[in-house]
N, CA, C and O of each residue as an XYZ file, in Angstrom:
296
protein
N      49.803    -16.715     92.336
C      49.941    -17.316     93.643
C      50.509    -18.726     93.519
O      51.345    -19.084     94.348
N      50.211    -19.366     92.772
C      50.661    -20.571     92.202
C      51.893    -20.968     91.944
O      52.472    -22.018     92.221
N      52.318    -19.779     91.242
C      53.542    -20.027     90.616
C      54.849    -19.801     91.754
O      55.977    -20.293     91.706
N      54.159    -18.725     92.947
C      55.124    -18.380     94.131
C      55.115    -19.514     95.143
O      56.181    -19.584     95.755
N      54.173    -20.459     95.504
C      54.008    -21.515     96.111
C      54.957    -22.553     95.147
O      55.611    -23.329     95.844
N      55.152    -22.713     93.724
C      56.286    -23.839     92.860
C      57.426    -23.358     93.516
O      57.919    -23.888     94.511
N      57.954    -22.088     92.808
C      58.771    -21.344     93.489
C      59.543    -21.493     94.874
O      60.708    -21.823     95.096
N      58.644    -21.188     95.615
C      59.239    -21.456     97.578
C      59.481    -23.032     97.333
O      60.592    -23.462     97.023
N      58.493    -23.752     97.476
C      58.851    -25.245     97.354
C      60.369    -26.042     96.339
O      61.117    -26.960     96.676
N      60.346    -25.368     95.296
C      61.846    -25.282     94.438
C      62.740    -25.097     95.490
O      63.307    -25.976     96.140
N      62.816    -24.015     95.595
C      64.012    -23.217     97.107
C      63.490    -24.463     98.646
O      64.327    -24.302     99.534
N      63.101    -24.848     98.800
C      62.969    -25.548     99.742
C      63.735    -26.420     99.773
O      64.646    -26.594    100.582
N      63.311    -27.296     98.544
C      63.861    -28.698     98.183
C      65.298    -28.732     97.993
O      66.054    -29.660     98.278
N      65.667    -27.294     97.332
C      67.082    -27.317     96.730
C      68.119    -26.572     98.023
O      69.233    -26.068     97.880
N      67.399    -26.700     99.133
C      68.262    -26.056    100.301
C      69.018    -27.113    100.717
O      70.186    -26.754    100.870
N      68.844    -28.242    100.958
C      69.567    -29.347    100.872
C      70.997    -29.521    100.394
O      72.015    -30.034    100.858
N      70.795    -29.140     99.723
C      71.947    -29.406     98.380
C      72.987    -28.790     98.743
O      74.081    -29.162     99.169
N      72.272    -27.250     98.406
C      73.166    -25.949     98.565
C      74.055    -26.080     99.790
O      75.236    -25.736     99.836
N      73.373    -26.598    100.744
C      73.798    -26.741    102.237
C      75.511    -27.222    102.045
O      76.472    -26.496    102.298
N      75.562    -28.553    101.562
C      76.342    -29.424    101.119
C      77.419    -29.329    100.663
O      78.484    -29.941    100.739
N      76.934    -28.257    100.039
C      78.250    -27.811     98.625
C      78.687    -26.306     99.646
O      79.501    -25.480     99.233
N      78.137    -26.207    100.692
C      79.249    -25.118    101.199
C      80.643    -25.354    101.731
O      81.605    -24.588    101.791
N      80.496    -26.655    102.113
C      81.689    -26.606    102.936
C      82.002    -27.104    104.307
O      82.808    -27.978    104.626
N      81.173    -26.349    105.097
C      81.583    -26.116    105.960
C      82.545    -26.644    106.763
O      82.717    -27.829    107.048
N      83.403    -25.311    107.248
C      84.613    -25.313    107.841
C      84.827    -25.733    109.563
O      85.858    -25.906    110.213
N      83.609    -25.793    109.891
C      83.183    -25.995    111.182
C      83.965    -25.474    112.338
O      84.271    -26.054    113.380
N      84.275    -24.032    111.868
C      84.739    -22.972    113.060
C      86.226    -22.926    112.979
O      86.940    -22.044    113.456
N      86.678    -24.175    112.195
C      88.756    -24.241    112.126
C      89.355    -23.326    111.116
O      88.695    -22.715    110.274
N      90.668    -23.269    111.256
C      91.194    -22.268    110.579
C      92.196    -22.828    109.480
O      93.129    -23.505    109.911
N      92.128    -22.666    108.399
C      92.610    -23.666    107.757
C      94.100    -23.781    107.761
O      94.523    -24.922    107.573
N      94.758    -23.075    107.892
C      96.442    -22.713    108.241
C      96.420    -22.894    109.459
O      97.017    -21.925    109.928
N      96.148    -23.441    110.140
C      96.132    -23.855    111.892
C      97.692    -24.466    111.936
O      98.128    -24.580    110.791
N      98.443    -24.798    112.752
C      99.720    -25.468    112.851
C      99.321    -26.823    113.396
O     100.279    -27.567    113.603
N      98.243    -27.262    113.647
C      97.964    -28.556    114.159
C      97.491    -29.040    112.764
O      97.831    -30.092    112.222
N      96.686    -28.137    112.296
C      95.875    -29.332    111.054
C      97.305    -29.141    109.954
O      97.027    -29.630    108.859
N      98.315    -28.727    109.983
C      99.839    -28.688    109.106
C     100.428    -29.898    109.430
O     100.554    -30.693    108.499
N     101.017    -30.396    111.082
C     101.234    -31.284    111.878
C     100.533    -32.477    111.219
O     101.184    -33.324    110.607
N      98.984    -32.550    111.370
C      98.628    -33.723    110.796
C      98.565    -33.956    109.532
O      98.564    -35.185    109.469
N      98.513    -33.556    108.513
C      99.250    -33.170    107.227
C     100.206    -33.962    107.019
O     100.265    -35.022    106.397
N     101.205    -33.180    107.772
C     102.735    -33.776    107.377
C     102.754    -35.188    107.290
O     103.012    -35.893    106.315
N     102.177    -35.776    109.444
C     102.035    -36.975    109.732
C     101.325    -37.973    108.704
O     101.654    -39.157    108.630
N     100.481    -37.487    108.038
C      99.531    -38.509    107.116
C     100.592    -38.542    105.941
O     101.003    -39.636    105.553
N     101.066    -37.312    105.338
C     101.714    -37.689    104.373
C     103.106    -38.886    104.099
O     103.392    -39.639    103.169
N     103.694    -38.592    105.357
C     104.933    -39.517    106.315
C     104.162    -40.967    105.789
O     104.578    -41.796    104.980
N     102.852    -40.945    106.581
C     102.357    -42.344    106.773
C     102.608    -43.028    105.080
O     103.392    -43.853    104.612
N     101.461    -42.164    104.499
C     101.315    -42.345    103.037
C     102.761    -43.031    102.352
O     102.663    -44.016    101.620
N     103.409    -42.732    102.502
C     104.648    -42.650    101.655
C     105.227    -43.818    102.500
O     105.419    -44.827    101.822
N     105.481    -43.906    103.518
C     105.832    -45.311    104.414
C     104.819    -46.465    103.527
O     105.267    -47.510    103.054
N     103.792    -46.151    103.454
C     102.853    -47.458    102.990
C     103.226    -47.699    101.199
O     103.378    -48.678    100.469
N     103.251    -46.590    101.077
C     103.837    -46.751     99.159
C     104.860    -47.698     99.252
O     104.931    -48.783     98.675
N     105.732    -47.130    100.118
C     107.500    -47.976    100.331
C     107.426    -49.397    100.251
O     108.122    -50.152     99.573
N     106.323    -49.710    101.172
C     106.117    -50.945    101.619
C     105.587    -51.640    100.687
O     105.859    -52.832    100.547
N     104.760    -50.998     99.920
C     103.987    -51.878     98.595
C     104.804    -51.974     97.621
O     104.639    -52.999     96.960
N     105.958    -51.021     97.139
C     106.787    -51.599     96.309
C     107.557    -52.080     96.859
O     108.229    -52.490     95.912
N     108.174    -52.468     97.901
C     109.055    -53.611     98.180
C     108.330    -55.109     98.339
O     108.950    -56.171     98.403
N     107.051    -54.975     98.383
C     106.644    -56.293     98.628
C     106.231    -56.775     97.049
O     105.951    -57.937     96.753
N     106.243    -56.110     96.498
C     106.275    -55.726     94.610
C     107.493    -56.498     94.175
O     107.439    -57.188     93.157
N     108.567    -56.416     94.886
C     109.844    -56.863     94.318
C     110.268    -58.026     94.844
O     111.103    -58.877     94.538
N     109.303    -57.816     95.919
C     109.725    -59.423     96.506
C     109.351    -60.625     95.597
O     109.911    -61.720     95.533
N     108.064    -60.077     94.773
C     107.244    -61.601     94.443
C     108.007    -62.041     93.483
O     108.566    -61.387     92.602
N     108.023    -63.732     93.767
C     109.143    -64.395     92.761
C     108.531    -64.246     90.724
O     107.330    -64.331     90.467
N     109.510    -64.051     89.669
C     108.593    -64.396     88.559
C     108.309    -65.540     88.531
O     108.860    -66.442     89.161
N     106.910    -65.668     87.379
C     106.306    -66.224     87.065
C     107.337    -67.657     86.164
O     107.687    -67.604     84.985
N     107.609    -68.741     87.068
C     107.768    -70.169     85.748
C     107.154    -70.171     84.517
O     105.978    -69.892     84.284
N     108.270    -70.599     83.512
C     107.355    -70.875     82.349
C     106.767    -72.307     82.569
O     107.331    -73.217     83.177
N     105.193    -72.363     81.805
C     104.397    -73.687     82.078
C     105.930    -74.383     81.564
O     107.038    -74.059     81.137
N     104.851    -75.939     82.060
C     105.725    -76.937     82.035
C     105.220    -77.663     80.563
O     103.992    -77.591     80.524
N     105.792    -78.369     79.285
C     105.977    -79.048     78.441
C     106.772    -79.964     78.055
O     107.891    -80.088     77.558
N     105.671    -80.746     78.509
C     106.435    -82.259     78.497
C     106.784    -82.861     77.407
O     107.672    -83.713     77.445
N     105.998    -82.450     75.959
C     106.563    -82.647     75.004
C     107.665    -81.789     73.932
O     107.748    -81.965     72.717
N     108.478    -80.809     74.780
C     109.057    -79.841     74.576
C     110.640    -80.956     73.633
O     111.149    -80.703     72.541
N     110.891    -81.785     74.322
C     111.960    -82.634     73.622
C     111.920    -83.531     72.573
O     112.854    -84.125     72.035
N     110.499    -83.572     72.293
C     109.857    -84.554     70.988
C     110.076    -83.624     69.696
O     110.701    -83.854     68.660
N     109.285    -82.399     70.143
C     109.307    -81.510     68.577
C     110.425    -81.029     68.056
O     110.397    -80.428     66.982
């Protein structure tokens, strides 16, 4: 009796979890033409924002070498 009361309580605790790791799809269809649409749109976005980070990449001026003031002595 003991061991079926560990048991249920195991499965209790671990329903949680299981829950979690299903998924759920919440009734949508995954090939839908709207959730494709937004897809595309995010990917568009994505790639607009990449663009933008390497051009602002190329903008930045290099780095000066420090300055040495005793560069004409040695």
């Amino acid at each position: 009796m003991r061991r079926v009361l560990i048991v249920m309580l195991m499965m209790l605790l671990a329903m949680p979890a299981y829950a979690q790791r299903m998924g759920g799809g919440g009734g949508k269809q995954a090939g839908s033409k709207n959730d494709q649409a937004q897809a595309k749109e995010e990917q568009e976005k994505k790639r607009a924002v990449e663009e933008g980070y390497k051009d602002a990449l190329k903008r930045i001026p290099d780095k000066a070498p420090p300055a040495d003031p005793w560069k004409n002595m040695r």
